[in-house]
Residue frames as qw, qx, qy, qz and C-alpha x, y, z in Angstrom:
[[0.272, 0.157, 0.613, -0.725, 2.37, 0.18, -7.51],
 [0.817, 0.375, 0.195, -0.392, -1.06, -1.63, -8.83],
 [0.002, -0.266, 0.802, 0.534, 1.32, -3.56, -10.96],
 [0.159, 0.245, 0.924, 0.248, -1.75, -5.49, -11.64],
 [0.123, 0.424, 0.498, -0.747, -4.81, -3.74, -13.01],
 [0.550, 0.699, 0.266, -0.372, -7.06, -2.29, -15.32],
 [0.372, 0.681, -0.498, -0.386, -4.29, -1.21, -18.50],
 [0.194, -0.111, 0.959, 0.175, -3.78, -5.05, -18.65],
 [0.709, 0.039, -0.353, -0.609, -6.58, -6.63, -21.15],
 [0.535, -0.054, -0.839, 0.084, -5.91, -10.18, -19.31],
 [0.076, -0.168, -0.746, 0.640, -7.19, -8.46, -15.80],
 [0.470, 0.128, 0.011, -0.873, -10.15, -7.13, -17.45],
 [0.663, -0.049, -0.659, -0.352, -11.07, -10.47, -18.44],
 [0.334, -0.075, -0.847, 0.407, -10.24, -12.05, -15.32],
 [0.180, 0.038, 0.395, -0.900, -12.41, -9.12, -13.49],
 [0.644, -0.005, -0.569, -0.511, -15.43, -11.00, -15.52],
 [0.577, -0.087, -0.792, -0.182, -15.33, -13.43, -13.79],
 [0.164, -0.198, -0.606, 0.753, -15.67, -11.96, -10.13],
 [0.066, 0.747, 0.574, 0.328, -19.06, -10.73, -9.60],
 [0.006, 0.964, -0.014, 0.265, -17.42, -7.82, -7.93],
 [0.392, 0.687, -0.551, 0.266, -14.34, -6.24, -6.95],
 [0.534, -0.410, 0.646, -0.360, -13.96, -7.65, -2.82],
 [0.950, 0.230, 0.160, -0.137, -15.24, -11.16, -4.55],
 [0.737, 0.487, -0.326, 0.335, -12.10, -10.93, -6.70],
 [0.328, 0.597, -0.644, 0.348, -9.61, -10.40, -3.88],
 [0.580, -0.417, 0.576, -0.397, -11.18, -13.06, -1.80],
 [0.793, -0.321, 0.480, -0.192, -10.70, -15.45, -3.95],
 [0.513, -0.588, 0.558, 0.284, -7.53, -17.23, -4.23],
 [0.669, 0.299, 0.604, 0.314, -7.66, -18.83, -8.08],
 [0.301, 0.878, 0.264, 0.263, -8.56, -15.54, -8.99],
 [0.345, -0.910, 0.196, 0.121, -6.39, -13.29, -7.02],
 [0.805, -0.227, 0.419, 0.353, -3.45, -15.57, -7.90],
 [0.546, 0.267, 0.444, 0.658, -3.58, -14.94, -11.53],
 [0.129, 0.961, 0.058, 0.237, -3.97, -11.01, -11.32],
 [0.417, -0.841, 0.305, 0.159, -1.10, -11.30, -9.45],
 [0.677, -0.343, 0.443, 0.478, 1.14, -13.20, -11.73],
 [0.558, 0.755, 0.335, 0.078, 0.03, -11.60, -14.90],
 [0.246, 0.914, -0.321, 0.011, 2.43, -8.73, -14.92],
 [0.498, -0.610, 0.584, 0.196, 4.99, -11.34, -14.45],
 [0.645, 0.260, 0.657, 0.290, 4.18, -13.13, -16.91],
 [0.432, 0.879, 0.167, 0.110, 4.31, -9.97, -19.13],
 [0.125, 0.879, -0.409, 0.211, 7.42, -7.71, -17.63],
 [0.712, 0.132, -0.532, 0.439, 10.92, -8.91, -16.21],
 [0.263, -0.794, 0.229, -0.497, 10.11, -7.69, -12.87],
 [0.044, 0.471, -0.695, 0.542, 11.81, -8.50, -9.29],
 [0.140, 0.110, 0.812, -0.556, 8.76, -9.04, -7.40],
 [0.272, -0.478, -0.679, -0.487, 5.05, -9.81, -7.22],
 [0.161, -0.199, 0.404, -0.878, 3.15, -7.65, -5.43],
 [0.007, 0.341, 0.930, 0.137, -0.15, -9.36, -4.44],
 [0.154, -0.378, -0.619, -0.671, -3.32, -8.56, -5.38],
 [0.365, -0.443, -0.760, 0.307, -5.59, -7.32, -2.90],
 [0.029, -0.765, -0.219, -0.605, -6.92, -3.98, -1.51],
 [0.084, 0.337, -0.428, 0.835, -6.59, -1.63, 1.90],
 [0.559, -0.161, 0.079, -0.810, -9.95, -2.09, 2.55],
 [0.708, -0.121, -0.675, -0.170, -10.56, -5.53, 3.26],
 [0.232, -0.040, -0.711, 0.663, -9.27, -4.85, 7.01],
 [0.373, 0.051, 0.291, -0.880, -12.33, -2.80, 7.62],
 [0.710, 0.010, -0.569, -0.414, -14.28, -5.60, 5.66],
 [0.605, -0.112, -0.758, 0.215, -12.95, -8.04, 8.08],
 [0.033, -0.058, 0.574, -0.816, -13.57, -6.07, 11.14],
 [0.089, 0.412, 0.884, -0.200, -17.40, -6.02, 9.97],
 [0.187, 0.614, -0.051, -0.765, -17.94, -2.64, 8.48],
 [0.703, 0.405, 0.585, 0.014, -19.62, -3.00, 5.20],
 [0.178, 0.566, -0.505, -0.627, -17.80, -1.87, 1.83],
 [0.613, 0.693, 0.363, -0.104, -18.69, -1.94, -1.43],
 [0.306, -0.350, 0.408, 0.786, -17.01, -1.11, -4.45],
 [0.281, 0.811, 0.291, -0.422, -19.37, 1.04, -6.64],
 [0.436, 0.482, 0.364, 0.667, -18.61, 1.59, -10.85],
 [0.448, 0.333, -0.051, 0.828, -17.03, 4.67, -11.29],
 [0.315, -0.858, -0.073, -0.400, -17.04, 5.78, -7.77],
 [0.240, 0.380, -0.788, 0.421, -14.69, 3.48, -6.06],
 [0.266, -0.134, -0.873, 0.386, -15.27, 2.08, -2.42],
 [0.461, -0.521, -0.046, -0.717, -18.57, 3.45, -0.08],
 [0.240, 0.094, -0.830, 0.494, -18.38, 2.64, 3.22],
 [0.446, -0.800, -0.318, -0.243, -21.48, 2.63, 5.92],
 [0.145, 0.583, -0.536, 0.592, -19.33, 5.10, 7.84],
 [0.501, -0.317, -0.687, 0.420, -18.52, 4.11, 11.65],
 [0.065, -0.725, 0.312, -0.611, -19.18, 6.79, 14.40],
 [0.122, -0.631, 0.529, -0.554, -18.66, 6.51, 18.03],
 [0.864, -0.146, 0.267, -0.401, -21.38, 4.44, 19.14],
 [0.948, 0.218, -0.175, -0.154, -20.43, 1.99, 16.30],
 [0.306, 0.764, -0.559, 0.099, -16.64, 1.51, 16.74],
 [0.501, -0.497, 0.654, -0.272, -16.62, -0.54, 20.02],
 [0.813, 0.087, 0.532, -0.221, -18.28, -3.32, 18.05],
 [0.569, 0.686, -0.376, -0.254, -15.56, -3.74, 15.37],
 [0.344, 0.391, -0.846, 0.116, -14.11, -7.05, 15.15],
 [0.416, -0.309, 0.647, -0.560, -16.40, -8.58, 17.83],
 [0.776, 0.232, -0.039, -0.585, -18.65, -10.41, 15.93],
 [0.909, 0.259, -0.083, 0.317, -15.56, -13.11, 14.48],
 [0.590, -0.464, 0.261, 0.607, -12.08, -13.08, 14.50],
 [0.143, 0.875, -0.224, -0.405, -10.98, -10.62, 11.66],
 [0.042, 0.360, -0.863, -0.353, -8.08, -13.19, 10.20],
 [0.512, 0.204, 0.816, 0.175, -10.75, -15.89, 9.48],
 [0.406, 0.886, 0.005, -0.225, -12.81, -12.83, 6.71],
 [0.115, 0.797, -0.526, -0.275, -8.87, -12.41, 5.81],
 [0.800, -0.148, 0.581, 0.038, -8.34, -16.41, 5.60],
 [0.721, 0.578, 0.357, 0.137, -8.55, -16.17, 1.32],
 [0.049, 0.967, -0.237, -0.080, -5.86, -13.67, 1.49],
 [0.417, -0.568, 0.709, -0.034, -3.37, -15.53, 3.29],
 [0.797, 0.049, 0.590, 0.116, -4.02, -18.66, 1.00],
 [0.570, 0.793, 0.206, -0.069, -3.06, -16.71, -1.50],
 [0.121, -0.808, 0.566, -0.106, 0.04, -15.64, -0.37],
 [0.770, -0.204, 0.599, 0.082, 0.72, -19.18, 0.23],
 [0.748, 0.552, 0.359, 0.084, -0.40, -19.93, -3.45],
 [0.339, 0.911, -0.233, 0.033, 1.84, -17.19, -4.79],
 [0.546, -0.566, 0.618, 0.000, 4.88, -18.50, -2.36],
 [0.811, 0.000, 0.582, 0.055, 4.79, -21.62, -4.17],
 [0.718, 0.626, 0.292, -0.086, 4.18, -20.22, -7.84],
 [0.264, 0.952, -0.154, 0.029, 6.67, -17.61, -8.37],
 [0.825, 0.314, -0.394, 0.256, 10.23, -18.09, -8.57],
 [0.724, -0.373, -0.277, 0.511, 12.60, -18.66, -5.33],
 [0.401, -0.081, -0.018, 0.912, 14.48, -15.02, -6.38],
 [0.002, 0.421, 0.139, 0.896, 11.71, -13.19, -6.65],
 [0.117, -0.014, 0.533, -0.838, 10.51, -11.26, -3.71],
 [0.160, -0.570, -0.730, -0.341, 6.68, -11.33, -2.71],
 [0.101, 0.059, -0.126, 0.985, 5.84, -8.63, -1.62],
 [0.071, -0.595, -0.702, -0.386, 2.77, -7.90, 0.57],
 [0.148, 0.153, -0.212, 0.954, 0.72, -5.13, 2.40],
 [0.075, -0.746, -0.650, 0.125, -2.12, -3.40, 4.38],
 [0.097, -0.797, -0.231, -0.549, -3.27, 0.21, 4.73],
 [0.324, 0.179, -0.441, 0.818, -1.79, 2.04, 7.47],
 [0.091, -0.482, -0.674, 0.552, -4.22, 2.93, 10.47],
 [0.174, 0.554, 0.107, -0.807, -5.18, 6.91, 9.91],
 [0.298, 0.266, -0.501, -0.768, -5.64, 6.29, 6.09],
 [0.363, -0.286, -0.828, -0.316, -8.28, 3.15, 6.31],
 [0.001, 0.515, 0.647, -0.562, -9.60, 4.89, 9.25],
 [0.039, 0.324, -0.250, -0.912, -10.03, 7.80, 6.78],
 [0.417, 0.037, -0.688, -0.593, -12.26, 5.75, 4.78],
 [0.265, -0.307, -0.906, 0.120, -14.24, 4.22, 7.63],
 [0.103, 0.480, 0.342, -0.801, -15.58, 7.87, 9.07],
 [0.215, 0.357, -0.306, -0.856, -15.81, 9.45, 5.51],
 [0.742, 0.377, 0.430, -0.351, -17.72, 6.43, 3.76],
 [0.713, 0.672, 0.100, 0.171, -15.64, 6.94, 0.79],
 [0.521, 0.260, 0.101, 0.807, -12.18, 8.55, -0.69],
 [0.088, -0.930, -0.220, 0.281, -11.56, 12.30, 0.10],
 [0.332, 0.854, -0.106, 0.386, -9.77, 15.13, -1.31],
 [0.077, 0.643, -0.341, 0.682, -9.23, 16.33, 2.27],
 [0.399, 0.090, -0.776, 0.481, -9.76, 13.95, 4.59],
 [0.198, -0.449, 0.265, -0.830, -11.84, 16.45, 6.64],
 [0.729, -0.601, -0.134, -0.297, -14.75, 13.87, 8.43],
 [0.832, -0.122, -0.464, 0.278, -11.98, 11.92, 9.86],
 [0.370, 0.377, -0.284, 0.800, -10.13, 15.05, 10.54],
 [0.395, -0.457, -0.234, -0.762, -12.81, 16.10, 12.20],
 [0.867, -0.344, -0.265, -0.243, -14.00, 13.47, 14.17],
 [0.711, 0.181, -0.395, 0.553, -10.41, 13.24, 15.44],
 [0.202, 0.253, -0.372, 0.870, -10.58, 16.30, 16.84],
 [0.467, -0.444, 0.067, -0.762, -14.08, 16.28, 18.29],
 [0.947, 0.143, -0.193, -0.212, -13.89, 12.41, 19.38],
 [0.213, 0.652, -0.706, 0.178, -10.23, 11.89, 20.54],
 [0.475, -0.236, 0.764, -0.369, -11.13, 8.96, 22.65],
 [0.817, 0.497, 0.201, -0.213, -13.42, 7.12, 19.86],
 [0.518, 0.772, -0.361, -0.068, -10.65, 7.87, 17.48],
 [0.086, 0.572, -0.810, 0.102, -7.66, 6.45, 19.33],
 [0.773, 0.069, 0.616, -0.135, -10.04, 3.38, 20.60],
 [0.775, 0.589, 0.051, -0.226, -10.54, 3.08, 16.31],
 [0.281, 0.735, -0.616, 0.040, -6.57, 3.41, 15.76],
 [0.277, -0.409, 0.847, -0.196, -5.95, 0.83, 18.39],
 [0.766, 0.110, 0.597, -0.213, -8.13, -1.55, 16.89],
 [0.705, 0.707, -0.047, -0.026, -6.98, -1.02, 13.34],
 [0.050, 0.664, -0.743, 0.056, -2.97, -1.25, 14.77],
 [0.673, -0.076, 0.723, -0.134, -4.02, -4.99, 16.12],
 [0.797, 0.404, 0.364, -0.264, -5.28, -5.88, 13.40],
 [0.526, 0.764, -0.362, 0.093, -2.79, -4.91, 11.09],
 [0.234, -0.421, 0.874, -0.071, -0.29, -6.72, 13.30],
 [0.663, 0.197, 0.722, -0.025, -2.03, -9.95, 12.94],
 [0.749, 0.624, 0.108, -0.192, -2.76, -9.61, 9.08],
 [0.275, 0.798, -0.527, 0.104, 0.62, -8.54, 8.40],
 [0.359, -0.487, 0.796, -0.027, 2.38, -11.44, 10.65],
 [0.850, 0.211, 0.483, -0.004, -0.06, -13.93, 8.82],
 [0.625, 0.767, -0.087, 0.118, 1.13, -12.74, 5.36],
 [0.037, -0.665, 0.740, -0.090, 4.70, -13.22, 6.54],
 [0.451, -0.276, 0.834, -0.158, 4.07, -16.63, 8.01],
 [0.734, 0.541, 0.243, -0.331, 2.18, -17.19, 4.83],
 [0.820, 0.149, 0.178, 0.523, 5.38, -16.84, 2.96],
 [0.320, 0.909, 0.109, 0.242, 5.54, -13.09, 2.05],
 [0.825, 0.188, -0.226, 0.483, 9.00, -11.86, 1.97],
 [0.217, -0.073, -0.317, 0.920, 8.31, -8.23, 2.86],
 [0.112, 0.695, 0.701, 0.115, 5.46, -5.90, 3.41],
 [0.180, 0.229, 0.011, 0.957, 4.75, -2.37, 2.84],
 [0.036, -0.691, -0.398, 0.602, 2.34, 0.15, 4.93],
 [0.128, 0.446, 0.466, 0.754, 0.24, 2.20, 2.67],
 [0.086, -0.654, -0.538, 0.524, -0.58, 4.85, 4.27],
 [0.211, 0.379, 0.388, 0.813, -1.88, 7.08, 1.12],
 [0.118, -0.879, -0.295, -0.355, -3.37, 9.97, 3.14],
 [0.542, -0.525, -0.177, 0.632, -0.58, 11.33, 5.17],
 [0.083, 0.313, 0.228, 0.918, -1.48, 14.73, 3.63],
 [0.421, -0.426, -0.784, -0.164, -3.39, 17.10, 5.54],
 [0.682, -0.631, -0.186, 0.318, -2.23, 16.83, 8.89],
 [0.116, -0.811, 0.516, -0.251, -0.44, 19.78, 10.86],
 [0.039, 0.505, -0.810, 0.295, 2.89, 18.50, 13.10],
 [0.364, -0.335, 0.712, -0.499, 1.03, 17.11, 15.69],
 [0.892, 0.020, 0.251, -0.376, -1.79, 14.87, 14.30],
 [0.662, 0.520, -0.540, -0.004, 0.87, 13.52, 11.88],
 [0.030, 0.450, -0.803, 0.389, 2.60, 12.48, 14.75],
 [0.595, 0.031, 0.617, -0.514, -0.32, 10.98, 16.51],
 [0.808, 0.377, 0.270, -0.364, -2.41, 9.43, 13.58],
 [0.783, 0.506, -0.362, 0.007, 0.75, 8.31, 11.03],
 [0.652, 0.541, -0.528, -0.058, 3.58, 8.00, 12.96],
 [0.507, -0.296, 0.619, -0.522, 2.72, 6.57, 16.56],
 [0.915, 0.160, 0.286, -0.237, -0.22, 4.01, 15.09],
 [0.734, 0.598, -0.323, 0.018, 2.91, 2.79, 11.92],
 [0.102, 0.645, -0.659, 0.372, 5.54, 2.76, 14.69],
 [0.760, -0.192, 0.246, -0.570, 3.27, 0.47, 16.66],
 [0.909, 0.307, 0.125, -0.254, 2.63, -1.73, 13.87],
 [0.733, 0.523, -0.399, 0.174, 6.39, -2.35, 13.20],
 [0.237, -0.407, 0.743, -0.474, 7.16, -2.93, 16.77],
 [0.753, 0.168, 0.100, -0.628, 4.50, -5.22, 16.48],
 [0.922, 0.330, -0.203, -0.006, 5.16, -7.30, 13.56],
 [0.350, 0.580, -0.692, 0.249, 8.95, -7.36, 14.41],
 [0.498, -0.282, 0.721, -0.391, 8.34, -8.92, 18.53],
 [0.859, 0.226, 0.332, -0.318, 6.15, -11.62, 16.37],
 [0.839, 0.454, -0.030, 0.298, 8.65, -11.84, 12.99],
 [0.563, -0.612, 0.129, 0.541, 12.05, -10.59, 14.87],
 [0.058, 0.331, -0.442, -0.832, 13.61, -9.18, 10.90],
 [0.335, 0.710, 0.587, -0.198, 10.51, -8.44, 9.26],
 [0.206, -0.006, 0.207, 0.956, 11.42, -6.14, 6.34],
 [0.038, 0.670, 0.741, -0.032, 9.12, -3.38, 5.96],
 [0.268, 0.330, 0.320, 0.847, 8.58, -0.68, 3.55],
 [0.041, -0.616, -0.453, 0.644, 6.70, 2.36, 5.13],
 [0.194, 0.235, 0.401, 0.864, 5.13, 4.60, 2.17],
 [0.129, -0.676, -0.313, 0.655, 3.77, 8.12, 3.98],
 [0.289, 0.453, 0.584, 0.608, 2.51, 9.42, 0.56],
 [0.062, 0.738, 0.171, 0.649, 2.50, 13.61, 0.69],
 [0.636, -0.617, -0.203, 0.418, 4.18, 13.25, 3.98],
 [0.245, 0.899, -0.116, 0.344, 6.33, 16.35, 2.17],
 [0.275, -0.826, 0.262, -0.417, 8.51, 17.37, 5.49],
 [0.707, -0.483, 0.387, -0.343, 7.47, 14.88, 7.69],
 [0.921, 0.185, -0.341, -0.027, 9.28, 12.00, 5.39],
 [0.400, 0.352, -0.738, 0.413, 12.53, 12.11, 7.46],
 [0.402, -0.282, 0.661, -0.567, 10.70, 12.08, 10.99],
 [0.915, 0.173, 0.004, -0.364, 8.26, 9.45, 9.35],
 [0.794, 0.316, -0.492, 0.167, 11.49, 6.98, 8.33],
 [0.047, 0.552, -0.575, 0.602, 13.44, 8.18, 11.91],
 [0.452, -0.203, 0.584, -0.643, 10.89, 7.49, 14.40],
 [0.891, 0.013, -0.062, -0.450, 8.45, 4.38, 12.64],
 [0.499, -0.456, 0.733, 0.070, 11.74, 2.24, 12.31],
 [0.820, 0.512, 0.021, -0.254, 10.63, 1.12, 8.68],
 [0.763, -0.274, 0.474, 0.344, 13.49, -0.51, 6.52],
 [0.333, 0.056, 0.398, 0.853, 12.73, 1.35, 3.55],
 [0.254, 0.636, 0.167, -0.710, 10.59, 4.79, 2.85],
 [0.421, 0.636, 0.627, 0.156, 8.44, 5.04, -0.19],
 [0.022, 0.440, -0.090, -0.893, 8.89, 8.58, -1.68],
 [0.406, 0.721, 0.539, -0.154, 5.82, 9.58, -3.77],
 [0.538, 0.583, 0.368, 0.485, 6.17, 11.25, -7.20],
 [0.196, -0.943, -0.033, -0.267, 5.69, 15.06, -5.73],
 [0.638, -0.677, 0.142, 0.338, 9.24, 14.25, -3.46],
 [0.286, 0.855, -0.430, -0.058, 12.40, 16.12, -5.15],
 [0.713, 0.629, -0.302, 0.071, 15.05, 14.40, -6.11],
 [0.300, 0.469, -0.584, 0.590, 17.77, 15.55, -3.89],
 [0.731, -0.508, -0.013, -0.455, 15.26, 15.07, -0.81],
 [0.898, -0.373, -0.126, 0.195, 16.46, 11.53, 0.59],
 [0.613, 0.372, -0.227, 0.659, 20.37, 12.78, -0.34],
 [0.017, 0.558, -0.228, 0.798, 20.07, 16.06, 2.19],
 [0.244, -0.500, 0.536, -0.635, 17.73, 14.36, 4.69],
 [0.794, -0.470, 0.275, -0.271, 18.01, 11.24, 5.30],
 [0.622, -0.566, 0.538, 0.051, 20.18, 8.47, 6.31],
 [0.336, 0.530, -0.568, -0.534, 22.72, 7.25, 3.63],
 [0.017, -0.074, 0.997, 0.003, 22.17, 3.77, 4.57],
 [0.437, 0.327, 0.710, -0.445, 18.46, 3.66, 4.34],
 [0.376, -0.004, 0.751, 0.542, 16.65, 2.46, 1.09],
 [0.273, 0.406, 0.228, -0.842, 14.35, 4.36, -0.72],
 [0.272, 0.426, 0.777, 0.375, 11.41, 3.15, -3.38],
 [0.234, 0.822, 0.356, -0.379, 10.12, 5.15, -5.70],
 [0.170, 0.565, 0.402, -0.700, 9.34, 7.98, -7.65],
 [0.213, 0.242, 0.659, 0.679, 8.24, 7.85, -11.18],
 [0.372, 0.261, 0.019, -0.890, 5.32, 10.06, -11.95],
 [0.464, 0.140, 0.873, 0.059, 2.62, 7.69, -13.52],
 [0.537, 0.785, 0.301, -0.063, 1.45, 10.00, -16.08],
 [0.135, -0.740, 0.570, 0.330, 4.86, 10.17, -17.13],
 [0.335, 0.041, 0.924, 0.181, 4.32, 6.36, -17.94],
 [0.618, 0.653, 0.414, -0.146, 0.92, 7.01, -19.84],
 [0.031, 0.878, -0.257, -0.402, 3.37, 10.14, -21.81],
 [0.871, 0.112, 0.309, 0.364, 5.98, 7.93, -22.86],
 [0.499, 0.843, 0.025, 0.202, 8.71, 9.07, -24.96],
 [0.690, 0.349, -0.364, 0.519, 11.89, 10.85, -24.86],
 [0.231, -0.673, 0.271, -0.648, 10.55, 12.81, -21.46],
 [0.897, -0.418, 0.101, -0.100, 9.59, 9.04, -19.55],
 [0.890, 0.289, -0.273, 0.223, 13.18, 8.27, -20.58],
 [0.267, 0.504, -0.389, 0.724, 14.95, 11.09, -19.20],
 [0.656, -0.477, 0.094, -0.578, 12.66, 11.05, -15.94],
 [0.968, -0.238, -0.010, 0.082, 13.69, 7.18, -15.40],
 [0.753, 0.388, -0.256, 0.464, 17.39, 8.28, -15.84],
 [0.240, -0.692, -0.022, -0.681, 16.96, 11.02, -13.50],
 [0.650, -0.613, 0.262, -0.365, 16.06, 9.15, -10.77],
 [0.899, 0.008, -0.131, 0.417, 18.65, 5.92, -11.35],
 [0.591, 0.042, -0.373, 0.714, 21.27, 8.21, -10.83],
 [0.242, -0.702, 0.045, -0.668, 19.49, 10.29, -7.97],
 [0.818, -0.466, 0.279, -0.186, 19.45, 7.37, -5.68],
 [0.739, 0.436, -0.477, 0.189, 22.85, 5.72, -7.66],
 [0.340, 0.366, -0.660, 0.561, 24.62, 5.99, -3.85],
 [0.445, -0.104, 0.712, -0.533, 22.00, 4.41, -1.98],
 [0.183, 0.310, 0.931, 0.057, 19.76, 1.16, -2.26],
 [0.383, 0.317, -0.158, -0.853, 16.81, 2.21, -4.58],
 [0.458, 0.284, 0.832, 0.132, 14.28, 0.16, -5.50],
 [0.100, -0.100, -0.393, -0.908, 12.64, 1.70, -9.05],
 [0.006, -0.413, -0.896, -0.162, 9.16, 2.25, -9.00],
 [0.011, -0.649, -0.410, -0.641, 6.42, 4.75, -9.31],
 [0.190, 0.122, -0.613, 0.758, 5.28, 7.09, -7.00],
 [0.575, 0.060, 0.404, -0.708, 1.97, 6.44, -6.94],
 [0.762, 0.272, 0.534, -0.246, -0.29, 3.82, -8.63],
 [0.161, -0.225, 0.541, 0.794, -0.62, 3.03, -12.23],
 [0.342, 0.291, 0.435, -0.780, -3.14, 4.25, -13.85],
 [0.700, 0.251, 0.668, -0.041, -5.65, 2.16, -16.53],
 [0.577, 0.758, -0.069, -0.297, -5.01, 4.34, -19.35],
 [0.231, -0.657, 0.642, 0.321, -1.00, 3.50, -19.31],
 [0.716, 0.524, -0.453, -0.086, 0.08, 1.97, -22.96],
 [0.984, -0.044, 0.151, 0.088, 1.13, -1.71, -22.29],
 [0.705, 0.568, 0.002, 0.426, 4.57, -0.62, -24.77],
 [0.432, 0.727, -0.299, 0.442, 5.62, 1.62, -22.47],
 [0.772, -0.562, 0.295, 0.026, 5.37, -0.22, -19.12],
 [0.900, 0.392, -0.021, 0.187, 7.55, -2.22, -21.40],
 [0.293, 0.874, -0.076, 0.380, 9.94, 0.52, -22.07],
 [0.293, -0.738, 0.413, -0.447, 10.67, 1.68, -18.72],
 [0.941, -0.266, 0.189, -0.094, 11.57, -1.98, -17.85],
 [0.883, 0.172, 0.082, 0.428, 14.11, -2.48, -20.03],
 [0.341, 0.692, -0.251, 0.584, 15.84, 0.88, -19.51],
 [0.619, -0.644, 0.368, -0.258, 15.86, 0.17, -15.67],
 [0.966, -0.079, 0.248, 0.002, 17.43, -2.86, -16.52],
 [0.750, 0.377, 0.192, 0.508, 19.94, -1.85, -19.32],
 [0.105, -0.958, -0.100, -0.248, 20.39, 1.68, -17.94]]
């Protein structure tokens, strides 16, 4: 996750050359090579492409920013504002530099290796359209949800469209599969989970499938704790993300042997290194050894991480 990013010195140069961060994932010369860098560094599978969660709310017309060392800042929506999201344009032509990327990548990379794109998952880029920013706890959205339920589900339904269309272009673009990031599905009691993660995700993979009939699509419900088996049951995903914080034995007790699971390094395991990131990547090869398993963190990586020991953990996934 972030395979490309800051702990590379070749994306810090590249980030030079964007006069900021949205600038760099709109456009497509640039975006390209942050995306093939770690290929061109590790023996990986796939290229994930370059891009952010937040461009859907970009493209809808909400202004974002990305702010030194604060992250994103939204001008938050509220009720009034919501009807008039997406009205202005069409949403895919803002996304247009995406999708030529994806093309661009299609072409570059090699025939076996997967591409591998994605959007933000309804409740968690709505999360960031109420709040203005990142939360701990989620709470304006949470809020507004509950004082607002009509606003809110208009906001969901306009953020499930959309994400259909992005997500079919980036298929029809070339991408091979895509994944649903829905990194706030922490939080929520039973019910809103249900409503706000896995109604608006279930949507969006009914969706894409009526438009791409086998669409593959990873679903990653990140501190979904519990809710990961009703989250993989009911969205119809093809494979479930498990975040760093999921045990081990988790997928083995509840869920389905035939369904694949990605994940779950710790990523300050990877900064750690040593003889604890070894035993940690052995750990989970044979935790998921009797079901499909892609390897891979369980959350981002993070800019401090030593270049030597992405390394590492490549070749013992490989030679393991």
């Amino acid at each position: 996750m972030r395979q490309a990013g800051r702990y590379l010195p070749e994306y810090r140069e590249t980030r030079t050359r964007a006069k900021n961060f949205l600038e760099l994932c709109y456009t497509p010369d640039l975006a390209v090579e942050v995306t093939l860098q770690p290929l061109r560094r590790f023996e990986l599978d796939a290229a994930i492409l370059f891009s952010d969660i937040l461009v859907i709310p970009d493209a809808l017309g909400q202004a974002v920013r990305f702010e030194v060392g604060e992250g994103p800042v939204l001008d938050p929506v509220d009720v009034d504002s919501i009807a008039g999201l997406g009205k202005e344009r069409d949403p895919l032509d803002r996304l247009a530099p995406v999708l030529e990327t994806v093309r661009r990548l299609r072409a570059a990379i090699a025939p076996e290796q997967t591409l591998i794109g994605f959007c933000g998952s309804p409740w968690t880029v709505a999360t960031y359209m109420i709040g203005g920013k990142g939360s701990s706890d989620q709470a304006a959205a949470r809020l507004f949800a509950l004082r607002h339920p009509e606003a809110f589900a208009a906001l969901l339904d306009v953020l499930v469209q959309t994400s259909i269309d992005y997500l079919v272009a980036q298929f029809e673009a070339g991408a091979d599969v895509v994944q649903l990031f829905e990194s706030w599905a922490l939080n929520l009691d039973d019910d809103a989970f249900t409503s706000h993660v896995i109604e608006p995700n279930r949507r969006i993979v009914a969706g894409v499938r009526a438009r791409v009939p086998h669409a593959a699509i990873i679903g990653f419900p990140r501190g979904a704790a519990g809710n990961l088996a009703r989250y993989a049951a009911q969205t119809g995903v093809n494979a479930l993300g498990l975040d760093y914080a999921t045990p081990l034995d988790f997928a083995g007790k509840h869920l389905p042997a035939t369904l694949p699971v990605q994940g779950n390094l710790d990523p300050l395991r990877l900064v750690a290194g040593g003889a604890q990131l070894d035993g940690r990547i052995d750990a989970i090869i044979a935790a998921f050894a009797d079901r499909p398993h892609i390897f891979n963190l369980g959350h981002g990586i993070v800019p401090e991480t030593p270049i030597a020991h992405v390394e590492r953990l490549v070749a013992r996934v490989r030679n393991g």
